[in-house]
BAVEX-962555 format. One record per atom (N, C-alpha, C, O): residue number from 1; residue in one letter; y, x, z. Coordinates in Angstrom, 1 decimal, decimal comma. Each point is the difference from the previous one (the first is absolute). Example, Ala and Ser with C-alpha at 12.3 -4.5 7.8 and 13.67 -1.06 7.14 Angstrom:
residues 2
<r num="1" residuo="a" y="-5,7" x="13,2" z="7,8"/>
<r num="1" residuo="a" y="1,2" x="-0,9" z="0,0"/>
<r num="1" residuo="a" y="1,2" x="0,9" z="0,0"/>
<r num="1" residuo="a" y="0,0" x="1,0" z="0,7"/>
<r num="2" residuo="s" y="1,1" x="-1,4" z="-1,4"/>
<r num="2" residuo="s" y="1,1" x="0,9" z="0,0"/>
<r num="2" residuo="s" y="1,1" x="-0,8" z="0,8"/>
<r num="2" residuo="s" y="1,1" x="0,5" z="0,1"/>
//
This chain:
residues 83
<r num="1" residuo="x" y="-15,6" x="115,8" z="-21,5"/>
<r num="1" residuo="x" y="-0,6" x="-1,0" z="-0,7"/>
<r num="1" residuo="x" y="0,4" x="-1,4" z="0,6"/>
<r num="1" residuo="x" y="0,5" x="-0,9" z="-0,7"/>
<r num="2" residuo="x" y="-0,7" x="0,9" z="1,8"/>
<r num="2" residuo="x" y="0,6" x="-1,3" z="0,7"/>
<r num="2" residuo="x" y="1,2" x="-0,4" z="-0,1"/>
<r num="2" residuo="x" y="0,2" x="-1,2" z="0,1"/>
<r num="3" residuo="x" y="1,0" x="2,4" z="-0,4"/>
<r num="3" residuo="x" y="1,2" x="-0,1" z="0,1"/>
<r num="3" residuo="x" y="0,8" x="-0,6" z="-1,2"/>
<r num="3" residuo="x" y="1,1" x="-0,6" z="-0,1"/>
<r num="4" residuo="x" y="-2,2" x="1,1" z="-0,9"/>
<r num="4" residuo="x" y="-0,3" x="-0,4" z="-1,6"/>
<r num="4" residuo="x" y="0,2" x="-1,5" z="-0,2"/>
<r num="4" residuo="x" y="0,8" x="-0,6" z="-0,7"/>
<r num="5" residuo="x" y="-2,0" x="0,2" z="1,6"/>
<r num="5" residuo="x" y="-0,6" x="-1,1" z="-0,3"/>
<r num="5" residuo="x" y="1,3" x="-1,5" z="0,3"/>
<r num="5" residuo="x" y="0,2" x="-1,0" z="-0,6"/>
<r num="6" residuo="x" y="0,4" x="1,6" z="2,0"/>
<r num="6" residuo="x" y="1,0" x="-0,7" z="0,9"/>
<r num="6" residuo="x" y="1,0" x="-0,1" z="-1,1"/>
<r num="6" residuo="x" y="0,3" x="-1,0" z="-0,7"/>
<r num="7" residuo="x" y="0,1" x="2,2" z="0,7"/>
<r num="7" residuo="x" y="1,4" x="-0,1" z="-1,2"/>
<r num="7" residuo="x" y="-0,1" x="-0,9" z="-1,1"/>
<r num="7" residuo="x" y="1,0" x="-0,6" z="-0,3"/>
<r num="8" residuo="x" y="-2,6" x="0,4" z="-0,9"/>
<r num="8" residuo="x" y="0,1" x="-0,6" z="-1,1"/>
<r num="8" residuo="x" y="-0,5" x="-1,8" z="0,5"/>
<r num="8" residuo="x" y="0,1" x="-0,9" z="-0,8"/>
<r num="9" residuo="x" y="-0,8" x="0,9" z="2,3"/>
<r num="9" residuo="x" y="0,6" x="-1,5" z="0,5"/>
<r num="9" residuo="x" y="1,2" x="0,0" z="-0,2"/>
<r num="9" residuo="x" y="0,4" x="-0,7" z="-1,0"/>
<r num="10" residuo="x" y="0,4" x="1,3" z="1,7"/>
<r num="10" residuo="x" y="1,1" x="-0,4" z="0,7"/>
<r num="10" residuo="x" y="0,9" x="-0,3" z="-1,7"/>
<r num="10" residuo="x" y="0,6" x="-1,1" z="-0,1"/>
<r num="11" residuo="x" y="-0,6" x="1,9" z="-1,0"/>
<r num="11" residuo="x" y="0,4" x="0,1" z="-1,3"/>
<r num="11" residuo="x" y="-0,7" x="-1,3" z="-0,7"/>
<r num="11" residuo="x" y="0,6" x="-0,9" z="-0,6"/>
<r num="12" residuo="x" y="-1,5" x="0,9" z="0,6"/>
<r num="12" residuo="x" y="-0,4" x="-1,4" z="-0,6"/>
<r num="12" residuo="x" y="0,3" x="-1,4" z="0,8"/>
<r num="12" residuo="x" y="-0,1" x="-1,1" z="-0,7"/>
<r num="13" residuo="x" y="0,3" x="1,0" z="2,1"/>
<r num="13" residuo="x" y="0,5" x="-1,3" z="0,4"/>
<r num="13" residuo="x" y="1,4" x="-0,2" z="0,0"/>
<r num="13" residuo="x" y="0,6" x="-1,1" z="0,1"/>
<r num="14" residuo="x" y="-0,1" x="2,1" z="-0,2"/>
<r num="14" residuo="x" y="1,6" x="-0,2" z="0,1"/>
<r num="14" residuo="x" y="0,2" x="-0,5" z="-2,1"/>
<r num="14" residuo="x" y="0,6" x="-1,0" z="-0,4"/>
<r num="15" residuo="x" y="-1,3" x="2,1" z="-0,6"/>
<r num="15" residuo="x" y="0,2" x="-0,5" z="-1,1"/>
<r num="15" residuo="x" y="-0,5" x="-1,6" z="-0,3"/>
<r num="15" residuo="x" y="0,6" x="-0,4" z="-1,0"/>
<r num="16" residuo="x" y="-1,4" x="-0,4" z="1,7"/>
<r num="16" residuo="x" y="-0,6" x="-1,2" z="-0,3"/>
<r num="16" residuo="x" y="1,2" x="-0,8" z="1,0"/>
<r num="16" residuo="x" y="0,4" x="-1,1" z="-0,3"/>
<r num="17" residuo="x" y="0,1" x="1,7" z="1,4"/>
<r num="17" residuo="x" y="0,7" x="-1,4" z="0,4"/>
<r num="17" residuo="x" y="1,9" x="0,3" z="-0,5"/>
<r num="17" residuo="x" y="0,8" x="-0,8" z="0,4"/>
<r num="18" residuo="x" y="-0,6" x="1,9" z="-1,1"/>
<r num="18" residuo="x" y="1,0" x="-0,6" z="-1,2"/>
<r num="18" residuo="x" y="0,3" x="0,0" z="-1,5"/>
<r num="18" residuo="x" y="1,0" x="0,2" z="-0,6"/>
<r num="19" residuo="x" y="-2,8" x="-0,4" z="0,2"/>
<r num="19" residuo="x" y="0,1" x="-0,8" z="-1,2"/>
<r num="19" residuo="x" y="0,5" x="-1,0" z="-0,5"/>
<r num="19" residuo="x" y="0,6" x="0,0" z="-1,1"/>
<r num="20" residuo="x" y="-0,7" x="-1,1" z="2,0"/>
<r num="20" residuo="x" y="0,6" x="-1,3" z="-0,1"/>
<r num="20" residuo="x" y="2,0" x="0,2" z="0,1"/>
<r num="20" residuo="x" y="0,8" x="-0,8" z="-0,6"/>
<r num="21" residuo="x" y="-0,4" x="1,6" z="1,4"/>
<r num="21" residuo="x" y="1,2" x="0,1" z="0,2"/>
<r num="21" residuo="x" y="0,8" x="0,6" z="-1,8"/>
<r num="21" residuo="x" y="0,9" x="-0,4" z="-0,6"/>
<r num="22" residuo="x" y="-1,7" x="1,5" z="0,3"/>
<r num="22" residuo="x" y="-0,2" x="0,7" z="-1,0"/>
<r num="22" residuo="x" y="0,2" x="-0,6" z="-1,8"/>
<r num="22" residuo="x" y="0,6" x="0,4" z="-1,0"/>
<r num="23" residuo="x" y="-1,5" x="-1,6" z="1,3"/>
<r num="23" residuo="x" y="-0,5" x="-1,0" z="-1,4"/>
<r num="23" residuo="x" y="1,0" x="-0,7" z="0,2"/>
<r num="23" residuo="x" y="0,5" x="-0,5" z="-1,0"/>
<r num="24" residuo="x" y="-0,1" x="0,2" z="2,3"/>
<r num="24" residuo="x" y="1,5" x="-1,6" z="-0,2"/>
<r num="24" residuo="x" y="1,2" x="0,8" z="0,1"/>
<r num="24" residuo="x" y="1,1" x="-0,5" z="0,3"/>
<r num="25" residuo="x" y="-1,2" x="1,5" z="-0,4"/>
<r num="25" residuo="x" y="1,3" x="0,8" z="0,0"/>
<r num="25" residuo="x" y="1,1" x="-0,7" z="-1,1"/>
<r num="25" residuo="x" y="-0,5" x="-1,0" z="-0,5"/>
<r num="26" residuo="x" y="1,9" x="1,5" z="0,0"/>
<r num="26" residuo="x" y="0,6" x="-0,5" z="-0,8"/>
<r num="26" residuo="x" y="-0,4" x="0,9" z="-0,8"/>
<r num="26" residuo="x" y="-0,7" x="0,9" z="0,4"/>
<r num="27" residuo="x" y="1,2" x="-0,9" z="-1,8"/>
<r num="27" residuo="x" y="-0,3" x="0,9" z="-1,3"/>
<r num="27" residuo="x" y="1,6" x="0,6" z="0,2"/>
<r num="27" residuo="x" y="0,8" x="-0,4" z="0,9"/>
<r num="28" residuo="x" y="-0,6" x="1,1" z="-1,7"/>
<r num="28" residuo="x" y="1,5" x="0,9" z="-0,4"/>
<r num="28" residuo="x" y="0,6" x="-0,3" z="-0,4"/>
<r num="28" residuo="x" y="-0,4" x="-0,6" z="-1,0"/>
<r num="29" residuo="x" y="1,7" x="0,5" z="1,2"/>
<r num="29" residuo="x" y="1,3" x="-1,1" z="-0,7"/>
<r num="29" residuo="x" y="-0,1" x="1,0" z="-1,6"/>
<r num="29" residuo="x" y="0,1" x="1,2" z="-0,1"/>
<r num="30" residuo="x" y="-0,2" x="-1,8" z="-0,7"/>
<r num="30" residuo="x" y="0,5" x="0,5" z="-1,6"/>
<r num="30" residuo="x" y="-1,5" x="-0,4" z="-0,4"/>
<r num="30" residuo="x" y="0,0" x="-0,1" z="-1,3"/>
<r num="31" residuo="x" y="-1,3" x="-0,1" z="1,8"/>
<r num="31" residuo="x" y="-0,9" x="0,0" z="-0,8"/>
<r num="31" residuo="x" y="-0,2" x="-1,7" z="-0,6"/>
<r num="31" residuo="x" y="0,5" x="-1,0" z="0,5"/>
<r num="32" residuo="x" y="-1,1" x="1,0" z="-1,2"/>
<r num="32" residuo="x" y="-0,8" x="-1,7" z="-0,3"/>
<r num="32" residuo="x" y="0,1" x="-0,8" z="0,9"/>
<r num="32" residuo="x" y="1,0" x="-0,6" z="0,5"/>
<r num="33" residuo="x" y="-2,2" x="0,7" z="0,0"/>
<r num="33" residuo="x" y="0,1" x="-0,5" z="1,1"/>
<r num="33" residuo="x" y="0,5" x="-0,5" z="1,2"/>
<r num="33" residuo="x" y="-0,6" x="-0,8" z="0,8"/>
<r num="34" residuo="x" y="2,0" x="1,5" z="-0,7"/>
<r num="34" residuo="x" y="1,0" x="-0,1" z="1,1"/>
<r num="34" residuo="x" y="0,3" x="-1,5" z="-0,4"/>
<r num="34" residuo="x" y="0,0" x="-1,0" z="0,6"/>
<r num="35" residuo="x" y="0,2" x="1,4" z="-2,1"/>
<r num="35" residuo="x" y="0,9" x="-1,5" z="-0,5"/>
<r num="35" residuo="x" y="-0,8" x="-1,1" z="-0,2"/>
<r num="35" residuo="x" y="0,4" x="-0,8" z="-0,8"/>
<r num="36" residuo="x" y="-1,7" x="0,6" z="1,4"/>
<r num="36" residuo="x" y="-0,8" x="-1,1" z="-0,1"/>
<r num="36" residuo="x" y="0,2" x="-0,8" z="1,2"/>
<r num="36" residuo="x" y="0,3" x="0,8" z="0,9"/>
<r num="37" residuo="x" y="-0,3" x="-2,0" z="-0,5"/>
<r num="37" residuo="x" y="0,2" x="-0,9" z="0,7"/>
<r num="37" residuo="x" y="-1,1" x="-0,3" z="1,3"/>
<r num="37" residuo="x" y="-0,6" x="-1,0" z="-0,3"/>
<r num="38" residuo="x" y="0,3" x="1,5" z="1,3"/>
<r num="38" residuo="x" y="-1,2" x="-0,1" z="1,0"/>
<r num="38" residuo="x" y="0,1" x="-1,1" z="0,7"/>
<r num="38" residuo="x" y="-1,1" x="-0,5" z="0,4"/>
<r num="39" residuo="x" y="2,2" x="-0,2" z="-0,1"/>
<r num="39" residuo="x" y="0,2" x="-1,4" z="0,6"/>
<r num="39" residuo="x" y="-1,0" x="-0,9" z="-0,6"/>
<r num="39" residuo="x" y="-0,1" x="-0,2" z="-1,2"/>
<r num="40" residuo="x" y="-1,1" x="-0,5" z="2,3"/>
<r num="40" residuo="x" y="-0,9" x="-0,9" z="0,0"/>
<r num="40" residuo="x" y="0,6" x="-1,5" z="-0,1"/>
<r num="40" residuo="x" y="0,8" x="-0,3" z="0,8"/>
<r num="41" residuo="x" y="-1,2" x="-0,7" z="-1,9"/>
<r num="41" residuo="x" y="0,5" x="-1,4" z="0,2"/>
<r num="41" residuo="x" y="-0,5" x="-0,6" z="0,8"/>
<r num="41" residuo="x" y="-1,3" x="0,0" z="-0,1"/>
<r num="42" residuo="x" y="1,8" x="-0,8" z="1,1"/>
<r num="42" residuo="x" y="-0,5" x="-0,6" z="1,2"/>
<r num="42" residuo="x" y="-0,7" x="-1,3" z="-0,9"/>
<r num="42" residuo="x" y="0,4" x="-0,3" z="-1,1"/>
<r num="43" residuo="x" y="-1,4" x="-0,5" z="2,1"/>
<r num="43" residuo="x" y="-1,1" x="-0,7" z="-0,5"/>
<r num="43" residuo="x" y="0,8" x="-1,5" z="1,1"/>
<r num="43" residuo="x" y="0,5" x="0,2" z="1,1"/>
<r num="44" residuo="x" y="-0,7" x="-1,3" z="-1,8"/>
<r num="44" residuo="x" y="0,4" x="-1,2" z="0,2"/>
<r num="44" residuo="x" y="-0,9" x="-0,3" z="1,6"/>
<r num="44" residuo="x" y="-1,3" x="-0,3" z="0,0"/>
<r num="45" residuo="x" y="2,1" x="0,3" z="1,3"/>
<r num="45" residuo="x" y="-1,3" x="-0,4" z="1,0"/>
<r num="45" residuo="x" y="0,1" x="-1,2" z="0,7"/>
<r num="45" residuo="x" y="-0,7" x="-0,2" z="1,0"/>
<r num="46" residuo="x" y="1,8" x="-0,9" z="-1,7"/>
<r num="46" residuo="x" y="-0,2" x="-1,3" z="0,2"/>
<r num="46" residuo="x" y="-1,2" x="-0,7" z="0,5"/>
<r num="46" residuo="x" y="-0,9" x="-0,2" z="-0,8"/>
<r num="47" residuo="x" y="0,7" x="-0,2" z="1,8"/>
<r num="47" residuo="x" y="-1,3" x="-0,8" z="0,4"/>
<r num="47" residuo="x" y="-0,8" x="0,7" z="0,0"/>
<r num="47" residuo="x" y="-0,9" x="-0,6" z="-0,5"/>
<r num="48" residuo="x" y="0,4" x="2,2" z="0,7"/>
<r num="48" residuo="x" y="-1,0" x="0,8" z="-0,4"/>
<r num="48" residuo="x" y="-0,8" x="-0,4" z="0,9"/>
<r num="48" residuo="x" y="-1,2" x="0,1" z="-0,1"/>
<r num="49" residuo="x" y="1,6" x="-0,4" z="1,0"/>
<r num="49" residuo="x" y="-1,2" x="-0,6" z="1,4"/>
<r num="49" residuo="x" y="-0,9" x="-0,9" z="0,1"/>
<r num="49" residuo="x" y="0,3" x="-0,8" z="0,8"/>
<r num="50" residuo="x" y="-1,0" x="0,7" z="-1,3"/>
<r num="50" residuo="x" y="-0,8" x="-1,7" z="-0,4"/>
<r num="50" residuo="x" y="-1,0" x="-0,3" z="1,4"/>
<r num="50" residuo="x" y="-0,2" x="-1,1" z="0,7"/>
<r num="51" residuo="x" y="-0,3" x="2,1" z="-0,4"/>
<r num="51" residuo="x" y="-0,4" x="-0,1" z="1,6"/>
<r num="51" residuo="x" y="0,8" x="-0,3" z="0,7"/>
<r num="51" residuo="x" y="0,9" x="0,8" z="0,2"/>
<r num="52" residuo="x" y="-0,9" x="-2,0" z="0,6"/>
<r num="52" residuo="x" y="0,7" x="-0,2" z="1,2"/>
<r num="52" residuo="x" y="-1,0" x="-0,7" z="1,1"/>
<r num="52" residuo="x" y="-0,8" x="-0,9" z="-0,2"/>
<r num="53" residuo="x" y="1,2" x="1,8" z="1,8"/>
<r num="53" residuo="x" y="-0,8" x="-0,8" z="1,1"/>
<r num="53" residuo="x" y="-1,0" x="1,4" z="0,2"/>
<r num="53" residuo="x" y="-0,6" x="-0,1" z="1,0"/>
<r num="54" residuo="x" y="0,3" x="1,0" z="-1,8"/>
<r num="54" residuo="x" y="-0,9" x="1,1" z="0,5"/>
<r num="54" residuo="x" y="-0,1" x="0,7" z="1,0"/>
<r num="54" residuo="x" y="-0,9" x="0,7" z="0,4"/>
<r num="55" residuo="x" y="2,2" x="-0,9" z="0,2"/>
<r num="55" residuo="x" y="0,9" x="0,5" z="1,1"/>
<r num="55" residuo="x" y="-1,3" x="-0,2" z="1,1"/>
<r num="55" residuo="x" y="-0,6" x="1,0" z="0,5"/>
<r num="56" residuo="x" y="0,2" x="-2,5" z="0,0"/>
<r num="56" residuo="x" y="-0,5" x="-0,5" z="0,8"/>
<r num="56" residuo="x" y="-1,6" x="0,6" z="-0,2"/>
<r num="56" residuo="x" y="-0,6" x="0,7" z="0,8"/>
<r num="57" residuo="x" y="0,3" x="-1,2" z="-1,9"/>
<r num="57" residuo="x" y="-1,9" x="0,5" z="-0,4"/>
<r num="57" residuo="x" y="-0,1" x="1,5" z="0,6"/>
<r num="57" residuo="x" y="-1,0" x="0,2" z="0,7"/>
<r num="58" residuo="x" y="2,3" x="1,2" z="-1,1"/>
<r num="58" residuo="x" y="-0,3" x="1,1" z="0,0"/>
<r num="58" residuo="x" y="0,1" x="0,0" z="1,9"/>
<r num="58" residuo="x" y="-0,5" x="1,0" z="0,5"/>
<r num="59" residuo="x" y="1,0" x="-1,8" z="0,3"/>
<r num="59" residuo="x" y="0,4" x="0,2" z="1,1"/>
<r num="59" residuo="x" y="-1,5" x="-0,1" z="0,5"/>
<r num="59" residuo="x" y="-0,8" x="0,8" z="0,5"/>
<r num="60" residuo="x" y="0,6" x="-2,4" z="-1,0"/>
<r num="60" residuo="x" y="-1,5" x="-0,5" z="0,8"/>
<r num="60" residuo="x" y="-0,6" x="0,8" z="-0,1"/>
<r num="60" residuo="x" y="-0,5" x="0,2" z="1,2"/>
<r num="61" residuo="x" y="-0,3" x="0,9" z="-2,6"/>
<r num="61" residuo="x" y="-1,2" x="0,7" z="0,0"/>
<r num="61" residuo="x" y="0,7" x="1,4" z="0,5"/>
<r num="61" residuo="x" y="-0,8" x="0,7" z="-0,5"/>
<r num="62" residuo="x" y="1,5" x="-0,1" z="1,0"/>
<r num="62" residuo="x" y="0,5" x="1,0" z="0,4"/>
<r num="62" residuo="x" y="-0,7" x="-0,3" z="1,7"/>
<r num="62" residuo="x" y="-0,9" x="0,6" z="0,5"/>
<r num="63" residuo="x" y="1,7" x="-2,1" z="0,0"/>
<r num="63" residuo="x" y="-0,7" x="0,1" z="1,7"/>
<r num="63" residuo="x" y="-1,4" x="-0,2" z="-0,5"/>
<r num="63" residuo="x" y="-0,7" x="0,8" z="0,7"/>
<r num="64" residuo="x" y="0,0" x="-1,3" z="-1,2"/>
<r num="64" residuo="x" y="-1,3" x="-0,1" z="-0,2"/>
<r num="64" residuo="x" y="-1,0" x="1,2" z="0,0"/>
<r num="64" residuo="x" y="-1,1" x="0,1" z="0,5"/>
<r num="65" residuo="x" y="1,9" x="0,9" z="-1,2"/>
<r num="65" residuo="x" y="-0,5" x="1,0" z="-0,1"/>
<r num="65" residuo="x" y="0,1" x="1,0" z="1,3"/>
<r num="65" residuo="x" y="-0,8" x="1,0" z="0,1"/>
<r num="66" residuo="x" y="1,9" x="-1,4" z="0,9"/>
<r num="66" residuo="x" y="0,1" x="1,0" z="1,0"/>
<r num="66" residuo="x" y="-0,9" x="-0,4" z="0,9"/>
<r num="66" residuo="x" y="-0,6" x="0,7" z="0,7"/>
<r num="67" residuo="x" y="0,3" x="-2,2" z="-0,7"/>
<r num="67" residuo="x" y="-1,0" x="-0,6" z="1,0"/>
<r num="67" residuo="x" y="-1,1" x="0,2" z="0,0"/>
<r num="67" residuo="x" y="-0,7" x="-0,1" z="1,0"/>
<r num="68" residuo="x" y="0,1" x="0,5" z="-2,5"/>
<r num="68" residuo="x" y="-0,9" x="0,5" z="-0,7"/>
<r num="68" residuo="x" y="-0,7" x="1,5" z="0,8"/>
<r num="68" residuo="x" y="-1,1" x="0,4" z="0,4"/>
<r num="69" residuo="x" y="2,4" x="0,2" z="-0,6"/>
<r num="69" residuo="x" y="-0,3" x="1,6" z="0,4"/>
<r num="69" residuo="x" y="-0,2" x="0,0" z="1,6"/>
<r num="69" residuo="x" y="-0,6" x="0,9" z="0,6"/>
<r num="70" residuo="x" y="1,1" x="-1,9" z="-0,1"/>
<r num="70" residuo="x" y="0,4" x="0,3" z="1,4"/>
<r num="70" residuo="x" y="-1,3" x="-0,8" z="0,8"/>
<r num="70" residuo="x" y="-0,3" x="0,3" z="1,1"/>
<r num="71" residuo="x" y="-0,2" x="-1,3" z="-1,8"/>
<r num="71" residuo="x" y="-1,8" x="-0,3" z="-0,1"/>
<r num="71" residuo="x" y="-0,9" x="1,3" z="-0,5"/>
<r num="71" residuo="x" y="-1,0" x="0,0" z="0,7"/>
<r num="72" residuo="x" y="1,1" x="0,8" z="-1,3"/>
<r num="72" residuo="x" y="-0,8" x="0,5" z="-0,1"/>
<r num="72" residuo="x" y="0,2" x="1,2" z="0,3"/>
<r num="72" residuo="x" y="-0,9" x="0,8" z="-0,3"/>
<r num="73" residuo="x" y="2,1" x="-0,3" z="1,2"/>
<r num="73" residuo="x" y="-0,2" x="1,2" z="1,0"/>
<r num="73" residuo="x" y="-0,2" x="-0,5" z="1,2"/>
<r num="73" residuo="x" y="-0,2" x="0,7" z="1,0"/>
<r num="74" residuo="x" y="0,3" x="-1,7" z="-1,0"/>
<r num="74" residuo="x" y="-0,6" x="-0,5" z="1,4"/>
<r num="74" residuo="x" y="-1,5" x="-0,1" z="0,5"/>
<r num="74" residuo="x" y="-0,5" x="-0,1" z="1,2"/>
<r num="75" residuo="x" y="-0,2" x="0,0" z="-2,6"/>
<r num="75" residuo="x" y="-1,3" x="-0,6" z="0,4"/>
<r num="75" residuo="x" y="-0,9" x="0,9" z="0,5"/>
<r num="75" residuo="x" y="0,0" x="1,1" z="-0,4"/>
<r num="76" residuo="x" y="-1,0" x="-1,5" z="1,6"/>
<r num="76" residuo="x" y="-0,4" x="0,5" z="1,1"/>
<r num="76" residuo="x" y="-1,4" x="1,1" z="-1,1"/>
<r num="76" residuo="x" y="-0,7" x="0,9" z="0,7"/>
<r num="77" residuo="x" y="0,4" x="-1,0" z="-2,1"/>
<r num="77" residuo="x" y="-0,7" x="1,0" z="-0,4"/>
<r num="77" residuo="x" y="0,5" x="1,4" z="0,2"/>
<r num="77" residuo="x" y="0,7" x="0,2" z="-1,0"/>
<r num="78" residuo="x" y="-0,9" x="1,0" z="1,7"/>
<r num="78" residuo="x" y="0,8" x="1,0" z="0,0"/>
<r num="78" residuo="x" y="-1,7" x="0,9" z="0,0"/>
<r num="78" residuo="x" y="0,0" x="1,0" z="0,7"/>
<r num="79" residuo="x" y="-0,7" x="-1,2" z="-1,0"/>
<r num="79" residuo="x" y="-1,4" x="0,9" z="-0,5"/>
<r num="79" residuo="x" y="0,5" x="0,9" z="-1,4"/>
<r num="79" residuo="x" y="0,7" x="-0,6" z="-0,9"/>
<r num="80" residuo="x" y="-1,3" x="2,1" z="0,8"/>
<r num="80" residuo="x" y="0,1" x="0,2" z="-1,2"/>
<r num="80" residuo="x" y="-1,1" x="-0,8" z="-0,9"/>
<r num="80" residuo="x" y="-0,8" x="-0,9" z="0,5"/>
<r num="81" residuo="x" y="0,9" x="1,2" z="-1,4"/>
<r num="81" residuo="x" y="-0,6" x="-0,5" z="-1,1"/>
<r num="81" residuo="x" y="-0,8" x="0,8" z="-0,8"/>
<r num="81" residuo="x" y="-0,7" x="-0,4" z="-0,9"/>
<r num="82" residuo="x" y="0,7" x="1,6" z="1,3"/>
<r num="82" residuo="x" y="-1,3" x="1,5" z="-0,6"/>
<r num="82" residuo="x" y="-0,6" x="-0,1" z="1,3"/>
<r num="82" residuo="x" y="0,5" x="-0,2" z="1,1"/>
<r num="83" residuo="x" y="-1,9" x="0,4" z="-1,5"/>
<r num="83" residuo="x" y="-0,7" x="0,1" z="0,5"/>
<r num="83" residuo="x" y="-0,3" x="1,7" z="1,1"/>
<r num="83" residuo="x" y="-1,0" x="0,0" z="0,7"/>
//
């Protein structure tokens, strides 16, 4: 039974991780679909960055936050908290 059980894991995780390989597969040369066009049109990304300078803000709250943590493993409360 155990042995059972192992094997239809083992059968069902291998089937789930190449489904995805499986569905983007190509189709068969001679069918419809071969002859359909799968090439994506790329999208205009001229100036797509309108944020500039975040660079700095994500820096600041990043050390803030380590100073943060590094205050509060520090602090001299070390009591549990159940009673």
């Amino acid at each position: 039974m155990v042995l059972f059980k192992s094997a239809m894991t083992a059968l069902a995780s291998i089937a789930l991780a190449a489904a995805p390989a499986v569905a983007q597969a190509a189709p068969a040369k001679g069918t419809v679909m071969a002859k359909v066009s799968t090439v994506r049109a790329g999208a205009d990304a001229k100036d797509a960055n309108h944020i500039k300078g975040t660079g700095a803000v994500v820096a600041v709250l990043a050390v803030l936050a380590i100073i943060a943590g590094v205050i509060a493993a520090a602090s001299g409360d070390s009591k549990p908290k159940s009673p």
